[in-house]
C-alpha positions, -999 to 999 in steps of 0.1 A, spaced: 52 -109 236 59 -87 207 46 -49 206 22 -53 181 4 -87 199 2 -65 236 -15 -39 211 -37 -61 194 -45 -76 226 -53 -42 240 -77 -32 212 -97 -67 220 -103 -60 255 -113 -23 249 -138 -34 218 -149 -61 245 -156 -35 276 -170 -13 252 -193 -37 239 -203 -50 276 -208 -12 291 -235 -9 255 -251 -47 268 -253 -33 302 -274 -4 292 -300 -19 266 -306 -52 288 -304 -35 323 -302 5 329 -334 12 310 -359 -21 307 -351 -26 346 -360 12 355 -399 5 344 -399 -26 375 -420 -47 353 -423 -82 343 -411 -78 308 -415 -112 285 -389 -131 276 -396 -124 235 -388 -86 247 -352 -98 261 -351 -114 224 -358 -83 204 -330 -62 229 -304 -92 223 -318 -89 184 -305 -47 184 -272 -57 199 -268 -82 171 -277 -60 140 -255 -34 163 -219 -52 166 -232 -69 127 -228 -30 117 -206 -15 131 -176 -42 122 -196 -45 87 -184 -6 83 -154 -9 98 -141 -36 82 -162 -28 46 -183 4 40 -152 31 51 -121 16 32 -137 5 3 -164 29 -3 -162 63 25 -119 67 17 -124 58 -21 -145 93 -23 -183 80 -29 -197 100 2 -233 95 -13 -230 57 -19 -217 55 18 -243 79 34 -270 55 9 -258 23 19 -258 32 62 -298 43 65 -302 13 43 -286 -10 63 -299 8 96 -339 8 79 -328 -28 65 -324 -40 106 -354 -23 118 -374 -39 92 -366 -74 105 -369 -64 140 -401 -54 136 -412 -83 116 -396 -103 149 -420 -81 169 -452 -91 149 -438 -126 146 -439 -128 188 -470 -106 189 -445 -83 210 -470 -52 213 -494 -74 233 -472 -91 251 -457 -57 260 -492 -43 271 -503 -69 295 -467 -61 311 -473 -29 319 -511 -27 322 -521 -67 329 -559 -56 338 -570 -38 307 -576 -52 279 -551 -49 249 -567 -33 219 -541 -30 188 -531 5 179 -514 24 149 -475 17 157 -455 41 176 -426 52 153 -409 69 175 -389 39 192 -385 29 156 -364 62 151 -350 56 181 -336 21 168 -327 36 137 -308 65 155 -288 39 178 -279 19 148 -266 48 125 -252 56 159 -228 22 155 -221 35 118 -209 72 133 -186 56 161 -171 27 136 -167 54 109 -142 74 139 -128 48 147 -111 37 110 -106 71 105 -86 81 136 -69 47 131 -63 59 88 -46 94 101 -27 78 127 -13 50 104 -7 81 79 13 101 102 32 75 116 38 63 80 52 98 69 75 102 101 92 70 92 93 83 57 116 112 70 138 92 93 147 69 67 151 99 41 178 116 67 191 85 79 194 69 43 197 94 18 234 100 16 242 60 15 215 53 -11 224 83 -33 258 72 -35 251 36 -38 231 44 -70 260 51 -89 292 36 -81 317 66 -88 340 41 -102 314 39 -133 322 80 -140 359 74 -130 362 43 -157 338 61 -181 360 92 -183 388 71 -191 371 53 -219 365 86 -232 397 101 -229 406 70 -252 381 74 -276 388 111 -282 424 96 -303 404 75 -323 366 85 -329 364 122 -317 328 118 -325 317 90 -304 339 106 -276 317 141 -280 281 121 -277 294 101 -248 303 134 -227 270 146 -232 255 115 -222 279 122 -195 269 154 -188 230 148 -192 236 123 -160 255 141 -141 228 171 -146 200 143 -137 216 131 -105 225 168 -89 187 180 -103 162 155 -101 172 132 -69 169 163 -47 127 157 -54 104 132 -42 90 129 -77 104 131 -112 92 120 -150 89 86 -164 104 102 -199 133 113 -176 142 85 -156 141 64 -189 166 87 -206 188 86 -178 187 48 -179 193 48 -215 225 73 -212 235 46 -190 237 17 -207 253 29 -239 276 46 -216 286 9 -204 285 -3 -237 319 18 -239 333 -5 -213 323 -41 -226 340 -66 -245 324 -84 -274 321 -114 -251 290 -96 -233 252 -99 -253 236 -68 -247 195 -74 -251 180 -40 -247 143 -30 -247 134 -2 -234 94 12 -251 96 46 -262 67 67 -264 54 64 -228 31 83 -204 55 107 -188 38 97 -150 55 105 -119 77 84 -105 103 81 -79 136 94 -92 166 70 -93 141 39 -87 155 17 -119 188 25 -118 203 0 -92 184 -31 -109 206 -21 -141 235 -12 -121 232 -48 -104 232 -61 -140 261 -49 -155 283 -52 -117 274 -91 -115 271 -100 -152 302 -91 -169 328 -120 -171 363 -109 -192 368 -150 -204 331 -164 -207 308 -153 -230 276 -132 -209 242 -120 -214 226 -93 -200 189 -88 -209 170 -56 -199 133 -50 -207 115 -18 -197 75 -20 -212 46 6 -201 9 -10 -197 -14 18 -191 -3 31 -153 16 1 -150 56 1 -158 75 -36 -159 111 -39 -153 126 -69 -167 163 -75 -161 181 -111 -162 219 -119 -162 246 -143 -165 256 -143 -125 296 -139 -128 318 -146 -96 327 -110 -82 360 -103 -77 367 -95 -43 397 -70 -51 375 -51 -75 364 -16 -53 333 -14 -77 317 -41 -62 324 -30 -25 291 -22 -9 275 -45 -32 240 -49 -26 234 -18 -9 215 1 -37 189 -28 -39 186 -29 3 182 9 -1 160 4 -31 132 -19 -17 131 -3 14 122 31 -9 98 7 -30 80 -5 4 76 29 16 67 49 -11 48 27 -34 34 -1 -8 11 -26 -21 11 -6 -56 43 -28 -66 53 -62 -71 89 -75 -67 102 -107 -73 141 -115 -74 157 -149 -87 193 -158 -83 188 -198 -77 179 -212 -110 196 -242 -128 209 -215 -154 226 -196 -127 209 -165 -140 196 -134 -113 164 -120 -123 145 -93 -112 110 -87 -126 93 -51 -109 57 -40 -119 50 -7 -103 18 9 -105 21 45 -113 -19 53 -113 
């Protein structure tokens, strides 16, 4: 039995207890302390609370608190309980007049005097009301205490895996052999196009800056991480032959949202490691496009054996480990992944929507 089954298993039994402890005191503690025949339609109506009682308090536990209380519409919330609590006592009560409850109730306690209807008592209606809204205040607790503790525990796994990960994924998000092989390239350029060689230092230069600036916070600029992706690629380009397609898209113009720094990066990196072949003709297609708060990452490639002397593809597949695992625990269910490297075109794509809202 796995940790989380013995827990689930726990919570049952306690919901279950709690539940029996509540049955025991509306059906016994307080009807059986008046030592009268009560009718069985009374029984009914106590069996009727308990119903609208458990209905209620899972209704808001399982409803009314995520999707209304922790989305910030207090009032709607606060609305929607009395109505739900008034809502119950209303059909209780027409249960009551249905069994003609009052007179049954009166020739229980006083069977020798003659019943004679009277204005109803709305005091036991307030106290219905009060134990229902009672169910809401316990349920509401409950999801809450559950909410911070999922939080916390969520944010001390966050630092574990920042100090237990964040040397091997920094360095797995670019190979040093790409600034090694890019300084040569330039070094070469600077006797034929002195130009060229000039811009690609300060692409250079502008990455190195991002990585030793930017990385060190948990948040950084769509506008940056783009350029830095950019600088990138045509810093690659220096390194291709003309047997290699470059198809580039990357939007311009976009909402400069936060995002996790050095997110993209492996998903191009994986591109140009695995899709470069010096004999065959390659293609290597990258699409970056902004919808509102949402940002797609398109990337698809010709998959090219790896050569297994080649030290820039040792500790392939790190980077993307690394990166997923940051993608899970930083963006949750606010991102779709999908990755594809069994096709009949022997292509790997990757296709990320991350919602940046």
């Amino acid at each position: 039995m796995t940790y989380s089954n013995h827990s689930k298993r726990i919570t049952l039994l306690i919901h279950v207890l709690a539940w029996i402890f509540i049955a025991i005191v509306i059906f016994v503690v307080s009807p059986l302390s008046w030592k009268v025949d009560l009718p069985v339609e009374y029984w009914f109506k106590q069996g009727l609370v308990l119903l609208f009682l458990i209905l209620l308090f899972y209704l808001n536990m399982k409803l009314l608190v995520p999707k209304i209380l922790f989305k910030g519409k207090n009032l709607l919330f606060v609305l929607i309980a009395f109505g739900f609590a008034f809502l119950s006592l209303i059909l209780i009560i027409q249960y009551e007049n249905l069994v003609n409850l009052p007179e049954l109730m009166h020739y229980a306690f006083r069977p020798n005097v003659p019943y004679e209807p009277r204005p109803r008592n709305f005091s036991y209606d307030m106290f219905t009301v009060l134990l229902l809204l009672f169910g809401f205040g316990i349920s509401t607790s409950v999801v809450a205490v559950q909410k911070w503790q999922a939080d916390l525990a969520l944010r001390q796994q966050m630092e574990q895996e920042k100090v237990s990960s964040e040397l091997s994924y920094l360095k797995a998000q670019i190979n040093p052999h790409f600034f090694f092989n890019t300084l040569n390239n330039i070094y070469a350029l600077t006797t034929v196009d002195v130009d060229r060689a000039q811009q690609a230092l300060l692409k250079l230069s502008r990455m190195m800056r991002y990585v030793l600036y930017e990385t060190d916070k948990d948040l950084t600029l769509l506008g940056k991480e783009l350029d830095f992706i950019k600088d990138y690629i045509e810093l690659m380009r220096l390194r291709l032959s003309e047997k290699v397609i470059l198809d580039i898209v990357i939007q311009d113009n976009v909402e400069d949202l936060p995002i996790a720094p050095m997110l993209l990066l492996p998903f191009i990196e994986n591109c140009f490691k695995h899709g470069i072949s010096a004999q065959k003709e390659s293609t290597i297609e990258i699409s970056i496009t902004q919808q509102n708060k949402l940002l797609h990452l398109q990337t698809r490639n010709t998959i090219v054996p790896a050569n297994p002397n080649s030290k820039e593809n040792m500790g392939s597949g790190i980077g993307l480990s690394n990166t997923k695992r940051r993608l899970a625990l930083i963006y949750g269910k606010k991102h779709q992944l999908t990755m594809d490297q069994h096709n009949s075109l022997n292509e790997y794509r990757v296709h990320l929507t991350l919602d940046l809202a």
